[in-house]
Backbone bond lengths (Angstrom), bond angles and torsions (degrees), N, CA, C in turn:
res aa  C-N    CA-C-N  psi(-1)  N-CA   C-N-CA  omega(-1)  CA-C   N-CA-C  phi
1 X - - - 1.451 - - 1.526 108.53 -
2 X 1.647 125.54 145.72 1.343 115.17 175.07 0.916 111.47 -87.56
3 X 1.558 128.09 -174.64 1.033 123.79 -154.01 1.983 101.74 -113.86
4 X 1.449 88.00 -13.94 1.962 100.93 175.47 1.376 117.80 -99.05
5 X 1.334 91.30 147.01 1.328 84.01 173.28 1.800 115.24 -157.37
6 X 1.214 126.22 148.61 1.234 108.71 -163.78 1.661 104.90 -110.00
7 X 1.362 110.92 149.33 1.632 123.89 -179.00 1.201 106.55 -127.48
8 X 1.353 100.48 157.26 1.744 117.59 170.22 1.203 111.09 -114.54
9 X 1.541 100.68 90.94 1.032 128.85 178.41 1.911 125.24 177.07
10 X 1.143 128.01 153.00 1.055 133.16 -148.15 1.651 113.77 -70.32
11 X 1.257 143.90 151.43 1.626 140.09 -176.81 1.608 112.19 -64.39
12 X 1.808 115.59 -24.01 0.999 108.44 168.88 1.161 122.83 -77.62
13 X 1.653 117.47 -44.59 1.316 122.44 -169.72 1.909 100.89 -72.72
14 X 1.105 114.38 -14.91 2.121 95.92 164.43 1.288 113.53 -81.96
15 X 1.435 107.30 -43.53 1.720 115.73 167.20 1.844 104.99 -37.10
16 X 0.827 121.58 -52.48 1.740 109.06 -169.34 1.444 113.86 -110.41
17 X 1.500 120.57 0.91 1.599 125.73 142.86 1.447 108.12 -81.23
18 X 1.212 144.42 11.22 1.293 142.60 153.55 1.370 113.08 -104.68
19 X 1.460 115.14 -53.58 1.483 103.19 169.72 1.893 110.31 -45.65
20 X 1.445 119.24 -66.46 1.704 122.57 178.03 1.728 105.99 -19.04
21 X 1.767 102.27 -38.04 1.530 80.58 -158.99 1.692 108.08 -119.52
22 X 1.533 89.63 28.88 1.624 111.05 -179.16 1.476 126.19 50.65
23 X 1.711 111.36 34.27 1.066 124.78 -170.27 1.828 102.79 -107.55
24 X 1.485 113.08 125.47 1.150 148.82 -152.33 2.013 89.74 -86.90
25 X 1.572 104.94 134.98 1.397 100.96 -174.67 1.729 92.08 -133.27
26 X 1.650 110.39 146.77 1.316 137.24 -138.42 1.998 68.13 -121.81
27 X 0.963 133.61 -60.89 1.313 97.90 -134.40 1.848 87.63 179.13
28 X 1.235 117.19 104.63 2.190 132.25 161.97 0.951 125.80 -142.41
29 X 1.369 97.96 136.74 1.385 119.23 -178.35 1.246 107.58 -132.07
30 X 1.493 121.05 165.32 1.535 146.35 -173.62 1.651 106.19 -87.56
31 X 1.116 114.06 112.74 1.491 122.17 -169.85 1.950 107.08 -92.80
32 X 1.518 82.71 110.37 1.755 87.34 175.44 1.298 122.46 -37.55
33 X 1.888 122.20 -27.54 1.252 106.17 -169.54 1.715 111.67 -88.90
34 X 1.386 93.13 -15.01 1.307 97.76 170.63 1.507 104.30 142.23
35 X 1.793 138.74 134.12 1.083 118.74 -179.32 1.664 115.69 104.23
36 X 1.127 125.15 155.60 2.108 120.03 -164.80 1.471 88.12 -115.89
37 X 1.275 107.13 137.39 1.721 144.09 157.39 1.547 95.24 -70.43
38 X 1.444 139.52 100.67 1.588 129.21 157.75 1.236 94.74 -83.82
39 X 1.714 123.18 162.68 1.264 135.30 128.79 1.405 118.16 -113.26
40 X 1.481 123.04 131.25 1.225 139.98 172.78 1.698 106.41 -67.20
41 X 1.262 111.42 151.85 1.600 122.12 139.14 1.659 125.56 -47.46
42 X 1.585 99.24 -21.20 1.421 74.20 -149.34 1.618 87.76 -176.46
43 X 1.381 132.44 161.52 1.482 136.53 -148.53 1.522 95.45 -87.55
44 X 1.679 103.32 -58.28 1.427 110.80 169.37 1.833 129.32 -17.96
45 X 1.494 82.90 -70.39 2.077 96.66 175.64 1.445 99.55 -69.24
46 X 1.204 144.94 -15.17 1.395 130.97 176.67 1.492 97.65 -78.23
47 X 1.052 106.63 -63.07 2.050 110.34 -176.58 1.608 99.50 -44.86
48 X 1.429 135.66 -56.70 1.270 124.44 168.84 1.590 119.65 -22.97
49 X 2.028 97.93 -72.66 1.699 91.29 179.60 1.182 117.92 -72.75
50 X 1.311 125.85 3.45 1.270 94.08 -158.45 2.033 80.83 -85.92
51 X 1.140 96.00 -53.81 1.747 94.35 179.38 1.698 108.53 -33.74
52 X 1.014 128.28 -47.64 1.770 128.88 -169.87 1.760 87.87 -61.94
53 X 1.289 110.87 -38.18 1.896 90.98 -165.79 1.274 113.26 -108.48
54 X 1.344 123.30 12.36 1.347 142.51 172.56 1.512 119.17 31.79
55 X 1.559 116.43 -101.78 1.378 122.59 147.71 1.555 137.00 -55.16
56 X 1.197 107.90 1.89 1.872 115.53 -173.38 1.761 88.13 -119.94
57 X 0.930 143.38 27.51 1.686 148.25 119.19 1.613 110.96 -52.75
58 X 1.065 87.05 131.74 1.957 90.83 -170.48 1.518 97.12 -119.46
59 X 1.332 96.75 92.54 1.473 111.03 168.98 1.865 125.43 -76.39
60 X 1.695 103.96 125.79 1.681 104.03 -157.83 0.955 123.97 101.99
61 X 0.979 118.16 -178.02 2.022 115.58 -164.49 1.355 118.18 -72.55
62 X 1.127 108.13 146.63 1.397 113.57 157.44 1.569 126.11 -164.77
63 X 1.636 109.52 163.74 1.619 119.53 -142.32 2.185 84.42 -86.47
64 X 1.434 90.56 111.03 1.532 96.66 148.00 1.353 147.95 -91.60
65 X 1.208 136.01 136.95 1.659 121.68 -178.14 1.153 106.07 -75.04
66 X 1.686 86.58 146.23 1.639 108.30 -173.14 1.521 119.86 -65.06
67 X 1.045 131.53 89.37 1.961 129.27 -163.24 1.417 111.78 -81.04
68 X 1.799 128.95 0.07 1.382 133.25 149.90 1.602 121.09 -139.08
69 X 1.381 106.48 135.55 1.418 104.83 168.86 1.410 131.67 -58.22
70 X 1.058 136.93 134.96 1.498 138.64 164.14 1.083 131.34 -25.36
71 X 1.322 125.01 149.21 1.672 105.46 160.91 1.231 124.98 -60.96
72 X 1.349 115.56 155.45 1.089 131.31 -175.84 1.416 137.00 -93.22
């Protein structure tokens, strides 16, 4: 299982459904298509959220922001 996973739903509102369930975050960002990219520590805390957000898991692609410029 990976350890990311993306929701529809806002960076704050995973930020403090992870803190609630004392699950430790690796790494989020704000997803251009709409919706937060979490990364877990660890497979465990992903299986947690992913269960807390059940249907608001956005299964399939989606458009991320670009976090480095190209070469030049």
């Amino acid at each position: 299982m990976s350890r990311a996973l993306n929701i529809n739903a806002t960076q704050d509102h995973v930020i403090a459904a992870c803190a609630k369930r004392k699950v430790a975050i690796s790494a989020i960002e704000a997803l251009q298509s709409g919706g937060t990219r979490v990364v877990m520590n660890n497979a465990d805390d992903t299986a947690i959220i992913m269960k807390a957000y059940g249907s608001k898991v956005i299964r399939g692609g989606v458009t991320r922001t670009p976090t480095r410029m190209g070469r030049l």
